[in-house]
Backbone bond lengths (Angstrom), bond angles and torsions (degrees), N, CA, C in turn:
res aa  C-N    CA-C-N  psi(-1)  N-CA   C-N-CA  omega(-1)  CA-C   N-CA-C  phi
1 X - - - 1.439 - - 1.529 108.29 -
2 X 1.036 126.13 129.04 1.306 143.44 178.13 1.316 110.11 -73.19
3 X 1.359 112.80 137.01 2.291 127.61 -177.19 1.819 87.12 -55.54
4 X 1.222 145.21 -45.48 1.212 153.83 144.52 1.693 110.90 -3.15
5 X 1.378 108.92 -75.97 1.430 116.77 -168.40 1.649 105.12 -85.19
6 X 1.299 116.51 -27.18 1.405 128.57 170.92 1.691 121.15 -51.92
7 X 1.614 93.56 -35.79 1.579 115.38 179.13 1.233 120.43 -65.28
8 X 1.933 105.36 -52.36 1.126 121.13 170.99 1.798 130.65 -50.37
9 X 1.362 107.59 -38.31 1.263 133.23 -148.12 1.815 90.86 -88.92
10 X 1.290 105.06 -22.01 1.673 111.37 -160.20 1.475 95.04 -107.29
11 X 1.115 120.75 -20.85 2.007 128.20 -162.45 1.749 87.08 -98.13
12 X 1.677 129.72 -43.04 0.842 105.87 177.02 1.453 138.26 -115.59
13 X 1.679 95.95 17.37 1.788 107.90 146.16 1.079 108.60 -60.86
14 X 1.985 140.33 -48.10 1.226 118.89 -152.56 1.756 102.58 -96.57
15 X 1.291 101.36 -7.27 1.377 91.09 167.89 2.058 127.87 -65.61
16 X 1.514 85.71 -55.22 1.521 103.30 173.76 1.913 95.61 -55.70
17 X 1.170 158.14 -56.14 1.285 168.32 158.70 1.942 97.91 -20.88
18 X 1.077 87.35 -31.94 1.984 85.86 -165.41 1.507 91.57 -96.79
19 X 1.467 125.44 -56.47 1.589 113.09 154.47 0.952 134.86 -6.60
20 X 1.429 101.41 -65.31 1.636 93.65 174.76 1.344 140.80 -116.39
21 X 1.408 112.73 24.76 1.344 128.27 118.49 1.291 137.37 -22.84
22 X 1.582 100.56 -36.64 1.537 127.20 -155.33 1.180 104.66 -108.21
23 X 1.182 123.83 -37.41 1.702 140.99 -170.36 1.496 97.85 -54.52
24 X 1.585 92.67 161.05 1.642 95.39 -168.12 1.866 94.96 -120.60
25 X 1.321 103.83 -22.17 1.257 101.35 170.71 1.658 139.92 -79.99
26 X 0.819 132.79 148.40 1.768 119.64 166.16 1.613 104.98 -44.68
27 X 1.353 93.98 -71.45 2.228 113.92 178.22 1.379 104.75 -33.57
28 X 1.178 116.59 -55.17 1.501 123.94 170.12 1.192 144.20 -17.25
29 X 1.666 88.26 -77.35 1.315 127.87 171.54 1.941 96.82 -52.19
30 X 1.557 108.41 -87.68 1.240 105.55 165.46 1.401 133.01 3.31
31 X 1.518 108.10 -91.84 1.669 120.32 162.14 1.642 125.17 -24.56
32 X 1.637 103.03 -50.88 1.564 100.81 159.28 1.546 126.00 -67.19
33 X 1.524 107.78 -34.58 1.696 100.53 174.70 1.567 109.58 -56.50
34 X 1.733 127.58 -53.26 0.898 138.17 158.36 1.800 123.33 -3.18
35 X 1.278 77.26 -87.15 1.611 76.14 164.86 1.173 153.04 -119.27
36 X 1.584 105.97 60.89 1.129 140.88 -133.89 1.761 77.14 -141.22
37 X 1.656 117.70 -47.22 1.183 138.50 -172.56 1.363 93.19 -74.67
38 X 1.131 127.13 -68.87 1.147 147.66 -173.08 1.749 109.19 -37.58
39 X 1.471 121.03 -45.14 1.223 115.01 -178.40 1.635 120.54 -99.21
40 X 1.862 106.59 -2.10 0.889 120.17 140.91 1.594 153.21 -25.05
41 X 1.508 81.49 -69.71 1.528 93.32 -176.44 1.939 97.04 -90.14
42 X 1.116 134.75 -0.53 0.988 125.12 143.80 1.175 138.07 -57.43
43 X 1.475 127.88 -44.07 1.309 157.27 170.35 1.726 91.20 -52.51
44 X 1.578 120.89 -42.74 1.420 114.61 -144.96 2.028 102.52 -120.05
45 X 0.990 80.51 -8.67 1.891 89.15 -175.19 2.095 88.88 -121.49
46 X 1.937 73.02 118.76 1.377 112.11 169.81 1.368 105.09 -57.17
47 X 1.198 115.44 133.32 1.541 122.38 174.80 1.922 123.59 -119.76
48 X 0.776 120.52 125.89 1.711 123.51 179.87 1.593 83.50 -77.12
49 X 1.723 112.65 141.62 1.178 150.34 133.54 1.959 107.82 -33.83
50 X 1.490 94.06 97.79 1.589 79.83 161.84 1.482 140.49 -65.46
51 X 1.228 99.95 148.51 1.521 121.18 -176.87 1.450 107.08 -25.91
52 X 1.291 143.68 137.42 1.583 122.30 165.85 1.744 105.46 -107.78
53 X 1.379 111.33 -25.27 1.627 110.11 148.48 1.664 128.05 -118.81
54 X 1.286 120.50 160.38 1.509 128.36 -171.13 1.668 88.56 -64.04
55 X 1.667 103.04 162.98 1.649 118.66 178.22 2.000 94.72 -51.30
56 X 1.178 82.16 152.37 1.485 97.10 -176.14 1.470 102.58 -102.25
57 X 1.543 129.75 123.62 1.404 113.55 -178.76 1.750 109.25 -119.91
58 X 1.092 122.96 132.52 1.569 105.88 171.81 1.843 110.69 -128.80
């Protein structure tokens, strides 16, 4: 993951976090914790580079 996508992932956890602060709903509120979580464990779970071809078999 690139300092790039790292940036992103962290600018818009605390955004969604300030959302719902802001939210007027319960559901709301929720939905922002959500993915708030959601861009979290991105930020924090190591990821493998996808495949750019299928298993190679011979």
């Amino acid at each position: 993951m690139t300092t790039h996508d790292q940036d992103y992932y962290h600018q818009r956890a605390e955004a969604e976090l300030a959302m719902a602060e802001r939210a007027k709903t319960p559901e709301a509120v929720k939905v922002h914790y959500e993915l708030a979580h959601h861009y979290l464990d991105r930020l924090n779970t190591p990821r493998r580079p996808p495949a750019l071809f299928g298993s190679v078999s011979r």
